[in-house]
C-alpha positions as CSV (number, residue, x, y, z in Angstrom):
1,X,19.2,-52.1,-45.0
2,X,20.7,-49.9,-42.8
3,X,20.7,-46.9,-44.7
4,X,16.9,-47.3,-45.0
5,X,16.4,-48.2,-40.8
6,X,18.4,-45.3,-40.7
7,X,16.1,-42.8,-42.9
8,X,13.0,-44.0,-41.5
9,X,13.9,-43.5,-38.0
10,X,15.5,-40.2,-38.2
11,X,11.9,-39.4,-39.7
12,X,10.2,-40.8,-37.0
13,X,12.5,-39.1,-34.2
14,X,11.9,-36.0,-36.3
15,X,7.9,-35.8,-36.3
16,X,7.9,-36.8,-32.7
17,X,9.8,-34.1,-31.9
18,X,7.7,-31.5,-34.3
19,X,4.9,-32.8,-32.7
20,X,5.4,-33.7,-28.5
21,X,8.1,-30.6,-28.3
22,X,8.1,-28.0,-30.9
23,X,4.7,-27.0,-31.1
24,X,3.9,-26.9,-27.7
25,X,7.0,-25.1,-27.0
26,X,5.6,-22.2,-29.6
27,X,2.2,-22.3,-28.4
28,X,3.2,-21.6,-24.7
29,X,5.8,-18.9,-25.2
30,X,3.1,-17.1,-27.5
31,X,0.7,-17.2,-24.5
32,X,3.2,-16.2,-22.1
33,X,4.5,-13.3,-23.9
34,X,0.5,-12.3,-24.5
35,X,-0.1,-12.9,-20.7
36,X,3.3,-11.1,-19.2
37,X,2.4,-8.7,-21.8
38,X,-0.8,-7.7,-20.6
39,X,0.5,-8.5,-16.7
40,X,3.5,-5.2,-17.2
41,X,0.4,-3.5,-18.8
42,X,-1.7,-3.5,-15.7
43,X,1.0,-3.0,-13.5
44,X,2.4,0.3,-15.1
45,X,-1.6,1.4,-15.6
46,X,-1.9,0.8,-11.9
47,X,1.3,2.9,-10.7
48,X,-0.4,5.7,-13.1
49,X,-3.6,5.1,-11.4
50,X,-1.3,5.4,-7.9
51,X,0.2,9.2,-9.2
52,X,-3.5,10.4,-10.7
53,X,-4.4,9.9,-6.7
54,X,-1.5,11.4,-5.5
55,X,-2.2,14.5,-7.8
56,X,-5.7,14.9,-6.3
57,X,-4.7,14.5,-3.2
58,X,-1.6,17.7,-3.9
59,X,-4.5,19.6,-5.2
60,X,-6.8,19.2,-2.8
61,X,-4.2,19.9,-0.4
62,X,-3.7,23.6,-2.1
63,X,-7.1,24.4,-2.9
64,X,-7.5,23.5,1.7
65,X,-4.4,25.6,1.8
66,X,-6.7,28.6,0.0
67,X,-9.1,27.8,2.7
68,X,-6.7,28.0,5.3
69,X,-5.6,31.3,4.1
70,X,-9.0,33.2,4.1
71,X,-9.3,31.7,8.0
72,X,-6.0,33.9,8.2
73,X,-7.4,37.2,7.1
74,X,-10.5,36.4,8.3
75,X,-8.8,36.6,12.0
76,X,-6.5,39.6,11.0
77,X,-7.4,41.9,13.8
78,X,-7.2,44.8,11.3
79,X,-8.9,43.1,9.0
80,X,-12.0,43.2,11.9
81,X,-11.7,46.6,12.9
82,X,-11.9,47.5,9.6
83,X,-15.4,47.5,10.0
84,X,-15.5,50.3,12.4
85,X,-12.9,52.9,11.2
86,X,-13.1,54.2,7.3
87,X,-9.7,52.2,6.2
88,X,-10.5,49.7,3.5
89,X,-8.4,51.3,1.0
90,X,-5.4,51.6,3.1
91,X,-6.2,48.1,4.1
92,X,-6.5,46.8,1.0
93,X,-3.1,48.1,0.0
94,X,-1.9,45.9,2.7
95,X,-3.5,42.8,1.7
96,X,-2.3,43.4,-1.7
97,X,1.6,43.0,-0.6
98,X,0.2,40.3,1.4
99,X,-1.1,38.4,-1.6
100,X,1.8,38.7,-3.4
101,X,3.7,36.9,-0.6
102,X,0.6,34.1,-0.6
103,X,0.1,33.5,-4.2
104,X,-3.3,35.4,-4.2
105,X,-4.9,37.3,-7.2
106,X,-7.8,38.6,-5.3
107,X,-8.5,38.8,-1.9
108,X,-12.4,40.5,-1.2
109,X,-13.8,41.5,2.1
110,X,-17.2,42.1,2.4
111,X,-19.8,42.7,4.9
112,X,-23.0,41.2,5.8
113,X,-25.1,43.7,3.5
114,X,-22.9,42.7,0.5
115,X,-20.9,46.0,0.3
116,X,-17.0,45.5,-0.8
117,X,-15.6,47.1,2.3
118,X,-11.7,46.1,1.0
119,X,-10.4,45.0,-2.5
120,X,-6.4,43.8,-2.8
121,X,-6.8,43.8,-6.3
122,X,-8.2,46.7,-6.7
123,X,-7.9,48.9,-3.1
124,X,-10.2,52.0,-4.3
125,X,-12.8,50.3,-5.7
126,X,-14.9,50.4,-2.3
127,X,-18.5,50.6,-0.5
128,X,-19.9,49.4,-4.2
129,X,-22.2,46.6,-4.0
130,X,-20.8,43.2,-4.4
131,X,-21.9,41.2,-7.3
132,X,-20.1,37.1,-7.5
133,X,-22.7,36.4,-4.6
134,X,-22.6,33.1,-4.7
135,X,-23.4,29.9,-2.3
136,X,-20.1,30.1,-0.7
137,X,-20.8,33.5,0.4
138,X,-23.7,32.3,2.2
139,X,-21.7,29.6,3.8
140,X,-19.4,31.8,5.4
141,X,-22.6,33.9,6.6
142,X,-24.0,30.7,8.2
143,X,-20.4,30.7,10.0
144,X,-19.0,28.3,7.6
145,X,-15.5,28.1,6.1
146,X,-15.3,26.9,3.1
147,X,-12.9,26.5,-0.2
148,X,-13.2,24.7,-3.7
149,X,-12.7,25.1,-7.4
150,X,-15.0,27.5,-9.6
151,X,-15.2,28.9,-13.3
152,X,-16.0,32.4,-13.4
153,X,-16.5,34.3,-16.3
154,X,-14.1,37.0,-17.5
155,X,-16.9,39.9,-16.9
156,X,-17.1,38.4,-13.4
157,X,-13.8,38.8,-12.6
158,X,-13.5,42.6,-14.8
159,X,-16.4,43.4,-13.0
160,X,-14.9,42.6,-9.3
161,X,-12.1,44.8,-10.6
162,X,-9.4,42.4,-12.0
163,X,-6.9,43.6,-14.1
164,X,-6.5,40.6,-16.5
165,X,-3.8,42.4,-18.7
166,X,-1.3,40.2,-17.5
167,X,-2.6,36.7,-18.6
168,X,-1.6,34.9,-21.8
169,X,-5.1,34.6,-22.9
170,X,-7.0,37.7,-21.7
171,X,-9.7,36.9,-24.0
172,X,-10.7,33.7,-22.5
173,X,-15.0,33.5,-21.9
174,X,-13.9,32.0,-18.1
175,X,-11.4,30.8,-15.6
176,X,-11.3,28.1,-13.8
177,X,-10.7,29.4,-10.2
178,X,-10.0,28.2,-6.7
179,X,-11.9,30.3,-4.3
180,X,-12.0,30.2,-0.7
181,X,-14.6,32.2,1.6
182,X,-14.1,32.5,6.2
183,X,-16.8,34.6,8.3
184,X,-15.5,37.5,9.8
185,X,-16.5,37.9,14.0
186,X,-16.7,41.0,15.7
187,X,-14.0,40.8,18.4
188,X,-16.2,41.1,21.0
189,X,-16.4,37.8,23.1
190,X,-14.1,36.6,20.1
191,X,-12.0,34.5,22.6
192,X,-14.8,34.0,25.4
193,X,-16.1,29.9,25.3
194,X,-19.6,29.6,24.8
195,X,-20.5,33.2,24.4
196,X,-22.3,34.7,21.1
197,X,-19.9,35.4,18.4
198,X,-21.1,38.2,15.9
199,X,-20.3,38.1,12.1
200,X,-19.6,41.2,10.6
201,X,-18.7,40.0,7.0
202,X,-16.9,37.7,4.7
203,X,-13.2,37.1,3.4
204,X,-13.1,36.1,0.1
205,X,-9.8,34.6,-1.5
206,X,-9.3,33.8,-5.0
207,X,-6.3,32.0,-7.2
208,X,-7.0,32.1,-11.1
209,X,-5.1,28.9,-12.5
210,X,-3.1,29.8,-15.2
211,X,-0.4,28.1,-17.6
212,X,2.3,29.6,-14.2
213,X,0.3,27.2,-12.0
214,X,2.8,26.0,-8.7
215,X,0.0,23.0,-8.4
216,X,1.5,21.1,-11.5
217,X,5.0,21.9,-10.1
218,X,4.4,20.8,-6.8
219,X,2.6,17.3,-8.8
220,X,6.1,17.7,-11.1
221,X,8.4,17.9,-8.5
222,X,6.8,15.7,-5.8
223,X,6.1,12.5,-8.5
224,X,8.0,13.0,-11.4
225,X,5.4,13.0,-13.6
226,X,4.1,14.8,-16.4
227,X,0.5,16.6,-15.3
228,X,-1.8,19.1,-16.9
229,X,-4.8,20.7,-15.7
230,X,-7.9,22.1,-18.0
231,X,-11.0,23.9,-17.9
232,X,-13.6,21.7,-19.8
233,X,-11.6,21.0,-22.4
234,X,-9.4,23.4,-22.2
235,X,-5.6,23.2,-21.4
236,X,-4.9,25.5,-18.5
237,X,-1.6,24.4,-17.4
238,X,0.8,21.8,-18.1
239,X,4.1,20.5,-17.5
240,X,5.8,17.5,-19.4
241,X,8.8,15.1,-18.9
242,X,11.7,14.3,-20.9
243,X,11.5,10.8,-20.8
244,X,7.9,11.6,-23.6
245,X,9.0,12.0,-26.8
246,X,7.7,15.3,-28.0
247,X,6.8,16.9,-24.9
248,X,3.8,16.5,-23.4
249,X,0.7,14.7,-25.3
250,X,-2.9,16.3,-25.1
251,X,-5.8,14.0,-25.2
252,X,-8.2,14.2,-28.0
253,X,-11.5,15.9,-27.5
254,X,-13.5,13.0,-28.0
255,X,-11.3,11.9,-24.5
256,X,-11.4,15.2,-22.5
257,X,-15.5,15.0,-22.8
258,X,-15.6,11.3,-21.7
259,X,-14.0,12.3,-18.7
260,X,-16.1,15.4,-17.9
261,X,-19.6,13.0,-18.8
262,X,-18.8,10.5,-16.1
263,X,-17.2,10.2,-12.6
264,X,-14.9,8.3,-13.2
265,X,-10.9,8.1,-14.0
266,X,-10.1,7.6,-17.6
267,X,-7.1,5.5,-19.0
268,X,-5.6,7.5,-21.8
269,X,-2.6,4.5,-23.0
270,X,-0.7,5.9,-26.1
271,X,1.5,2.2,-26.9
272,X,3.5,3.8,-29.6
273,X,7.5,4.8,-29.5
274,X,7.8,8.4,-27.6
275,X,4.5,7.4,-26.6
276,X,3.1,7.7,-22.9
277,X,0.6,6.5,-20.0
278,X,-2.1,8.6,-19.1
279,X,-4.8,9.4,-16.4
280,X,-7.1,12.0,-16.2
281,X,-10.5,12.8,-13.6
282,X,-13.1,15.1,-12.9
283,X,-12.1,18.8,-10.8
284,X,-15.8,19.6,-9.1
285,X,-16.8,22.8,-8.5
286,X,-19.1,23.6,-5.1
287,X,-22.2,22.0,-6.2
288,X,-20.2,18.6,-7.4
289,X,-20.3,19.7,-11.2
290,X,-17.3,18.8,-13.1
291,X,-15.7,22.1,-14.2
292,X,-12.2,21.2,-15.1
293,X,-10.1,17.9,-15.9
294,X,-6.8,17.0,-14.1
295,X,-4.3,14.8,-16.1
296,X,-0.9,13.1,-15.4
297,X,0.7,11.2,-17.7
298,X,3.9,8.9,-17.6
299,X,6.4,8.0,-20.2
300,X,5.7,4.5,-21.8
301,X,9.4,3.6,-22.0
302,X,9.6,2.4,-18.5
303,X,6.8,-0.1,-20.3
304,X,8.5,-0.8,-23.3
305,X,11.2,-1.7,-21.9
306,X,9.5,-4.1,-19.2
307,X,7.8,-5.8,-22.1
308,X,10.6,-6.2,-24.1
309,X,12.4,-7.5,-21.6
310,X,9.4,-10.2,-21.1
311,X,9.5,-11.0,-24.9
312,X,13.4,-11.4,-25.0
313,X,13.2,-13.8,-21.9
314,X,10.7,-15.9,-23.2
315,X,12.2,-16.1,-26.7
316,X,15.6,-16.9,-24.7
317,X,13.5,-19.7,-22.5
318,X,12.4,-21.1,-26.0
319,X,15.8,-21.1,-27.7
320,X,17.8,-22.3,-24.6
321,X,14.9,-25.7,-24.8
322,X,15.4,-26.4,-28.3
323,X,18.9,-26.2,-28.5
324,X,18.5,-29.1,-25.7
325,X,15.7,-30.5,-27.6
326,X,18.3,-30.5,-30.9
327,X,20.8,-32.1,-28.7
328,X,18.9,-34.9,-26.7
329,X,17.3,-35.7,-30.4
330,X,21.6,-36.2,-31.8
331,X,22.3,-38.0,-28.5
332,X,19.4,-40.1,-29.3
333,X,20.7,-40.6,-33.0
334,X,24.2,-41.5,-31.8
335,X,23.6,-44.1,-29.2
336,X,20.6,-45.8,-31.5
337,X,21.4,-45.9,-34.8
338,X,25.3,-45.1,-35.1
339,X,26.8,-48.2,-33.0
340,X,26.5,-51.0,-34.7
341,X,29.8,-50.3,-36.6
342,X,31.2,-50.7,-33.1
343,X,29.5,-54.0,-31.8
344,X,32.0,-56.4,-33.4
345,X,35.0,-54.6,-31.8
346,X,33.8,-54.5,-28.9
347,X,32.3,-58.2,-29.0
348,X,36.0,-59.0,-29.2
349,X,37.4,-57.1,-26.1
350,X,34.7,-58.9,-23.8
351,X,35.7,-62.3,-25.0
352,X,39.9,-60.9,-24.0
353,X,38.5,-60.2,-20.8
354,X,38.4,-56.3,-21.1
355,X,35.6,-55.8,-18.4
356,X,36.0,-52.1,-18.6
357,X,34.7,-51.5,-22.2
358,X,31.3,-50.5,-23.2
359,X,29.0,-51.0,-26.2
360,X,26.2,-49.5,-27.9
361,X,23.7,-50.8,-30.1
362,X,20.4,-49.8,-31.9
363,X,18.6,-52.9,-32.1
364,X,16.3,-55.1,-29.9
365,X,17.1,-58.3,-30.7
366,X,19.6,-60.7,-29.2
367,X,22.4,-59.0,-29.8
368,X,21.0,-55.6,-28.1
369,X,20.6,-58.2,-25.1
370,X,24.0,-59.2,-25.1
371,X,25.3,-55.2,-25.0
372,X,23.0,-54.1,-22.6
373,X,23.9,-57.3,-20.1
374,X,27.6,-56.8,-20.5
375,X,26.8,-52.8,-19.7
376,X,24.7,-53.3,-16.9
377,X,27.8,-55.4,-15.4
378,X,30.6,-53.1,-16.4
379,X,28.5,-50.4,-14.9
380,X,27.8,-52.0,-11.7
381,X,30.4,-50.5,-9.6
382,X,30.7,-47.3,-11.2
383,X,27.0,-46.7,-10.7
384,X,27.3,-46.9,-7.0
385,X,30.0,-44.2,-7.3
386,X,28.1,-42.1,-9.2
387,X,25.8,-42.4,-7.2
388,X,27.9,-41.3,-3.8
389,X,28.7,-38.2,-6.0
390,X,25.4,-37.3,-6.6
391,X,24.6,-37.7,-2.9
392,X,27.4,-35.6,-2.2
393,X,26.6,-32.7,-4.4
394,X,23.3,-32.8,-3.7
395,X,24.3,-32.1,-0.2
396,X,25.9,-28.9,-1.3
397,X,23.6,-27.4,-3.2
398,X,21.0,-28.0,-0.5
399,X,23.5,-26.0,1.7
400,X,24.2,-23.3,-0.9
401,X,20.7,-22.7,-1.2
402,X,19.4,-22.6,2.5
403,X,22.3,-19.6,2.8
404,X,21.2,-18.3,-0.1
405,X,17.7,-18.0,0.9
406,X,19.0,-17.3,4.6
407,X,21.2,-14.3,2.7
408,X,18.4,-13.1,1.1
409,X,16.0,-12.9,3.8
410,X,18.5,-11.0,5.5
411,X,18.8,-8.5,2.4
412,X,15.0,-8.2,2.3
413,X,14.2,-7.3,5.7
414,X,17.3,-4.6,6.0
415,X,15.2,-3.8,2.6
416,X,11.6,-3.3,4.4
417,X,13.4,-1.5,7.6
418,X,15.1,1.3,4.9
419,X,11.9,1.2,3.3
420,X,10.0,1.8,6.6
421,X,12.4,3.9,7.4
422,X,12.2,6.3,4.2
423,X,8.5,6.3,4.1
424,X,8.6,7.8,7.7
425,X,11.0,10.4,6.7
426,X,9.0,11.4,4.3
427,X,5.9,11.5,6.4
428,X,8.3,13.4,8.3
429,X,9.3,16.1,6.2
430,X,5.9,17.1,4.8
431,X,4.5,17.6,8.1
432,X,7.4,19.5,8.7
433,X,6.6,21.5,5.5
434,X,2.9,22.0,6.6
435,X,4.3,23.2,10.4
436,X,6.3,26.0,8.2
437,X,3.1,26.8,6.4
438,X,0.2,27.1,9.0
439,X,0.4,30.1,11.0
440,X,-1.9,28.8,14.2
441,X,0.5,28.5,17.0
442,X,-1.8,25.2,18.5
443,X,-1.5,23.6,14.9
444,X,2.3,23.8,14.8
445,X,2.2,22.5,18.3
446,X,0.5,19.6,17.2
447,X,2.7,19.1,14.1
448,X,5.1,19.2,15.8
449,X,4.8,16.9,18.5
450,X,3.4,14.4,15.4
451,X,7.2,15.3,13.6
452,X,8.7,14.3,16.8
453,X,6.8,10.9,17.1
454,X,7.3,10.1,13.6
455,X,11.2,10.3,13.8
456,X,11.5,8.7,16.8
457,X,10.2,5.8,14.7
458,X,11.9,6.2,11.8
459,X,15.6,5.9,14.2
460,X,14.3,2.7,15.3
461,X,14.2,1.5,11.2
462,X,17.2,3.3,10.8
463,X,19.6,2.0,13.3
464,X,18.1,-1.9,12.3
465,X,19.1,-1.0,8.9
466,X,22.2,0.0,9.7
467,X,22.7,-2.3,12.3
468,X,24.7,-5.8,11.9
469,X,21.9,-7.2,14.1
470,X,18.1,-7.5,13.1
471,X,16.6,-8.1,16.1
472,X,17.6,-6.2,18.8
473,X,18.1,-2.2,18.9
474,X,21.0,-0.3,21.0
475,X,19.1,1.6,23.2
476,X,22.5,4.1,24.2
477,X,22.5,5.0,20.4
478,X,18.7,5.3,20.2
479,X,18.2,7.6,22.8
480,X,21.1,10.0,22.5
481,X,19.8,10.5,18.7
482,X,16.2,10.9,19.7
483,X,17.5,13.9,22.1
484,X,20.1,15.6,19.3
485,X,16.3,15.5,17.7
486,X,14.3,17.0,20.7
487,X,16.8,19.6,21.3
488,X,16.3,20.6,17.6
489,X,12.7,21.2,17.7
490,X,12.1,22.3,21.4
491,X,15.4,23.8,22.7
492,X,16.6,27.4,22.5
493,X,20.3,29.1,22.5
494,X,19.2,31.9,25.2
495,X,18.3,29.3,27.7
496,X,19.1,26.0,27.0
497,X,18.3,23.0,28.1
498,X,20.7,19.9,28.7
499,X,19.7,16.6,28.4
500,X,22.0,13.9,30.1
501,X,21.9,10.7,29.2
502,X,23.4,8.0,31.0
503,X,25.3,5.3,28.8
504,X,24.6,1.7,28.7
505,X,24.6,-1.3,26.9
506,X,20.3,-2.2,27.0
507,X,19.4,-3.5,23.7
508,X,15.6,-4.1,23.1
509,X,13.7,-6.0,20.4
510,X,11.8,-4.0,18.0
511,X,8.5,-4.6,19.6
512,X,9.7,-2.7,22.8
513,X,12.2,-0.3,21.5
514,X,9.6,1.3,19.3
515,X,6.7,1.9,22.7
516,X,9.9,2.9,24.6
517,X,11.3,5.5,22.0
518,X,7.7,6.5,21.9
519,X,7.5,7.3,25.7
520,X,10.7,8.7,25.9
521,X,9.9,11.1,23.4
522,X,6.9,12.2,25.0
523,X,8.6,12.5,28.3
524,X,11.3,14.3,27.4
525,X,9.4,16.7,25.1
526,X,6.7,17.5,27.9
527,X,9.7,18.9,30.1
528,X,10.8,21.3,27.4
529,X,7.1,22.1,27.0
530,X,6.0,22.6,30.7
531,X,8.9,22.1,33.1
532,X,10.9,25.4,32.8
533,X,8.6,27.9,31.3
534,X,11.3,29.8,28.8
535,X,13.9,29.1,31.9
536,X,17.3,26.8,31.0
537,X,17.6,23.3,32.3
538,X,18.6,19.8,32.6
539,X,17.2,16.2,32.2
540,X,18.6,13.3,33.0
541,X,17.3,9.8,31.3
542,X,19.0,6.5,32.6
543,X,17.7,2.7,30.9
544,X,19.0,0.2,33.2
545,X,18.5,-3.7,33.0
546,X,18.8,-6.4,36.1
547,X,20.1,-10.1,35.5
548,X,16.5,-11.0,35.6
549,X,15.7,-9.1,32.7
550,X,14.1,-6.4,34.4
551,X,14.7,-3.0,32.5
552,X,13.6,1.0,34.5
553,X,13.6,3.9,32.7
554,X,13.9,7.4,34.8
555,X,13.2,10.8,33.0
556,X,14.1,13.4,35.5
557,X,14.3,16.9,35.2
558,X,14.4,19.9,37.4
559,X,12.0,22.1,36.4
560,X,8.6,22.9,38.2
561,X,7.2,19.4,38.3
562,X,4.3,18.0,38.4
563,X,2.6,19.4,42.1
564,X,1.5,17.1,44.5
565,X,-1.5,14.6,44.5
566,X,-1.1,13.8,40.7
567,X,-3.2,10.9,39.4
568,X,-2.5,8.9,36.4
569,X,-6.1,8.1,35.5
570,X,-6.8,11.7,35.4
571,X,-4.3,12.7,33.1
572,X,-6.2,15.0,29.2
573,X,-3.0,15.4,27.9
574,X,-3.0,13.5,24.8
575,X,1.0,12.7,25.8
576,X,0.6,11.4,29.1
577,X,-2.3,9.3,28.2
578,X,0.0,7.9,24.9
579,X,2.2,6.7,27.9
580,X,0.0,5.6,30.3
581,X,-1.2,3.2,27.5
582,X,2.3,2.2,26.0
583,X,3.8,1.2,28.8
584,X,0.9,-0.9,30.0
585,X,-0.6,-2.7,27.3
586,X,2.4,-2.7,24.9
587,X,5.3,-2.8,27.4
588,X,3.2,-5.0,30.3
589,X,5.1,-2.4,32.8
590,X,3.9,0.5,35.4
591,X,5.1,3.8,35.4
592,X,5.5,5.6,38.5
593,X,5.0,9.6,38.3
594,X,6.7,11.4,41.2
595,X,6.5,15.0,42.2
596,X,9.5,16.8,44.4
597,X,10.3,20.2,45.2
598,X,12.7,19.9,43.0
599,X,11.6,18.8,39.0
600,X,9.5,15.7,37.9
601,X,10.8,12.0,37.9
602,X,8.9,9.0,35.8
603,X,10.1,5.9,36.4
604,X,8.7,2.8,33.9
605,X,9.7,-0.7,34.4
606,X,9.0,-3.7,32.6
607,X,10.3,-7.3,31.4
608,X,12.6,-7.0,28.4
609,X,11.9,-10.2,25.6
């Protein structure tokens, strides 16, 4: 008899647990590795959507950098007086070194009868009627400068004079092109406001893109990413990564003229081993007409990987609940069907008075009664103990997860202020790299008072995320780092300036110690700019704080200050104004701007948090 209770409920415990565990267990780790699946899927096609915008944005930031340039020579005095002496070969030797320095292949000047007055490519080939007369030609005419991507045919370009020898494929029917066009003035009234400005002629300036592109270096180097760049559909340039098995991996045509039908991105996934994540769009030419395709492309291991690590984690989850499944189900058998050898035994003990033993039995009847009524008072007392124990360690493990999750928090936000801090720095350095690149002195001047901002931000991140404490910032350290900085971009070793600052122990919250870095850059920066005129220096800062919580900030210097009757309101300068409107509306304070015969003081005072 009880080898045939025993059978049929092992059966029954069996299907219930096929039926209530097993399968539902299966069917929700398939759907979770489908949907985690198709979750790291999006994700990675969404970080290559990130880079494809990146890339445009790198190119369009060369093919401006073209237009830039032809501004240049279009403002090149000899380039103007060109016009009235017989120079242009002589000139155009020059702007052939000159392109060579600039990454140019041809730079054309032209005047406003469409006669080549100076060729860099091809100096002697002068006073000859100009033939790629094309809309951005007439643009500059208008007094428009403008720049942008082309195809020009290879007569075009033999034809204006181009020596195409040195390309890998000289036989190519067209290149895809970046040209850039600038109006040239007569330098009369040139720099008078209002007044009439002549044009004499056109600057033309032209990069061929070839398989030696710097664009897809810069898109290289900059993202780490594979990139290529076509004309149509055909491959111009590209550079590859190791991480793609097999080097780089072209789309197929069918692909390349998708992209060039529509104005849209395309996906291009290859989900293979040593496959790779793609994205390619549209390159426009002047009139909007796609004319070229560019394409990066990411390797897919970083994807694999995340997926695989998805599968193995949900295949652990389902293994790791079945193995508990398999041992509540031989828990189950033991304490059911297993005891009855025991109940005499223990049947025995009870009636000796042996309070402390326990039984187990499988049945319902009266003797199932008897064991559970003799468990329920042998476990009386040690319930309540267990009980207290559970209390207890529930306790701790409350407490070790509120510091967890305090400790955390913690890490995260050092995490977002190095983050902050990093993505400033690199704001940063590519201004920086665009102040070395642009050659008009009031553009550098305004890069580089932008520079100056965006690191005196990025020491406020820095010192938090260095800092042992999150909310408040040491002003002392703040401020002498913020003038190491100034003297950097403004100061000079014939006559230098000194800038004294006054220790102390003020520490501000984030909320004020950004505004107040911000003023104190601009304060400090505006004397090197206008207090000494090229003559040495000193200024002296001072942050002071009150037992009321009252904190004043002096900048003093003793340069020519400011003259007398100065008003506030009054003030064009983009810096004063940025500190007339910190201190009041983000600081609540005044600031009191004082003229001597002796240098400029600004005092600011407000309510420190």
């Amino acid at each position: 008899m009880m080898g045939m209770k025993y059978n049929k409920l092992g059966f029954q415990m069996n299907l219930f647990f096929g039926i209530f565990f097993f399968v539902p267990m299966t069917v929700a780790a398939v759907l979770a590795i489908m949907y985690f699946s198709d979750k790291i899927y999006k994700a990675e096609m969404n970080k290559t959507a990130s880079d494809l915008w990146v890339a445009e944005l790198l190119y369009d930031y060369n093919v401006k950098y073209y237009g830039n340039l032809a501004r240049t020579y279009a403002s090149n005095r000899l380039v103007v007086m060109l016009f009235g002496l017989d120079l242009g070969e002589k000139v155009g030797l020059e702007l052939s070194k000159q392109a060579k320095l600039d990454n140019i292949d041809m730079i054309t000047v032209v005047d406003i009868n469409m006669n080549v007055k100076i060729r860099s490519h091809s100096p002697k080939t002068i006073n000859i009627p100009f033939q790629l007369k094309k809309s951005y030609v007439d643009d500059a005419l208008a007094g428009n400068s403008v720049s942008g991507t082309e195809l020009i045919t290879r007569k075009e370009l033999l034809d204006e004079g181009l020596d195409l020898s040195n390309l890998k494929k000289p036989d190519d029917e067209f290149h895809i092109v970046i040209t850039a066009s600038a109006p040239i003035y007569e330098l009369r009234n040139y720099n008078t406001p209002g007044a009439k400005k002549n044009i004499l002629g056109v600057v033309i300036v032209r990069k061929i893109l070839t398989e030696n592109s710097l664009i897809a270096d810069r898109i290289q180097e900059l993202q780490n990413i594979g990139s290529a760049i076509f004309k149509k559909d055909i491959l111009v340039a590209k550079r590859s990564l190791h991480q793609v098995g097999g080097g780089f991996q072209l789309p197929p045509k069918d692909v390349t003229d998708k992209v060039l039908s529509t104005r849209e991105s395309i996906d291009y996934p290859l989900i293979k081993k040593n496959g790779s994540l793609s994205k390619l769009s549209q390159i426009f030419d002047f009139e909007g007409k796609p004319i070229g395709i560019l394409m990066i492309q990411r390797g897919i291991a970083p994807y694999l990987e995340a997926k695989n690590f998805a599968i193995l984690t949900v295949c652990f989850i389902f293994l790791f609940a079945a193995v508990i499944m398999y041992g509540l189900k031989l828990v189950i058998n033991r304490r059911i069907v297993l005891p009855v050898e025991s109940l005499t035994d223990g049947a025995e003990r009870l009636g000796q008075g042996h309070y402390d033993s326990r039984l187990t039995v499988d049945s319902k009847d009266e003797m199932g009664i008897l064991t559970r009524t003799f468990n329920t008072m042998a476990e009386s007392l040690e319930k309540a103990h267990v009980e207290l124990e559970m209390e207890v360690l529930k306790h701790q493990e409350s407490k070790q997860v509120i510091e967890g999750s305090l400790n955390e928090k913690v890490l995260l936000l050092r995490e977002v202020h190095h983050r902050v801090k990093n993505n400033l720095q690199i704001i940063y350095s590519l201004l920086s790299l665009a102040t070395a690149q642009t050659r008009n002195q009031e553009a550098v001047n305004v890069l580089t008072d932008s520079s100056s901002r965006i690191y005196t931000m990025a020491l406020i991140h820095m010192q938090l995320y260095e800092s042992k404490h999150l909310d408040k910032v040491e002003m002392d350290r703040n401020v002498n780092d913020l003038a190491s900085n100034l003297i950097q971009s403004y100061g000079t070793a014939e006559k230098p300036v000194y800038i004294v600052v006054e220790p102390t122990d003020v520490c501000l919250t984030i909320t004020q110690a950004i505004p107040c870095g911000l003023v104190l850059n601009e304060l400090i920066s505006n004397s090197f700019k206008h207090a000494f005129k090229g003559n040495g220096g000193r200024i002296d800062v001072s942050i002071r704080k009150d037992d009321d919580d009252n904190v004043t900030i002096t900048v003093q210097d003793d340069g020519q200050g400011f003259g007398e009757g100065i008003d506030p309101e009054a003030f064009e300068s983009l810096g004063l104004r940025l500190i007339t409107g910190l201190v009041q509306e983000q600081l609540s304070g005044k600031v009191d701007f004082r003229a001597g015969g002796n240098g400029a003081q600004v005092t600011i005072e407000f309510q420190a948090m």
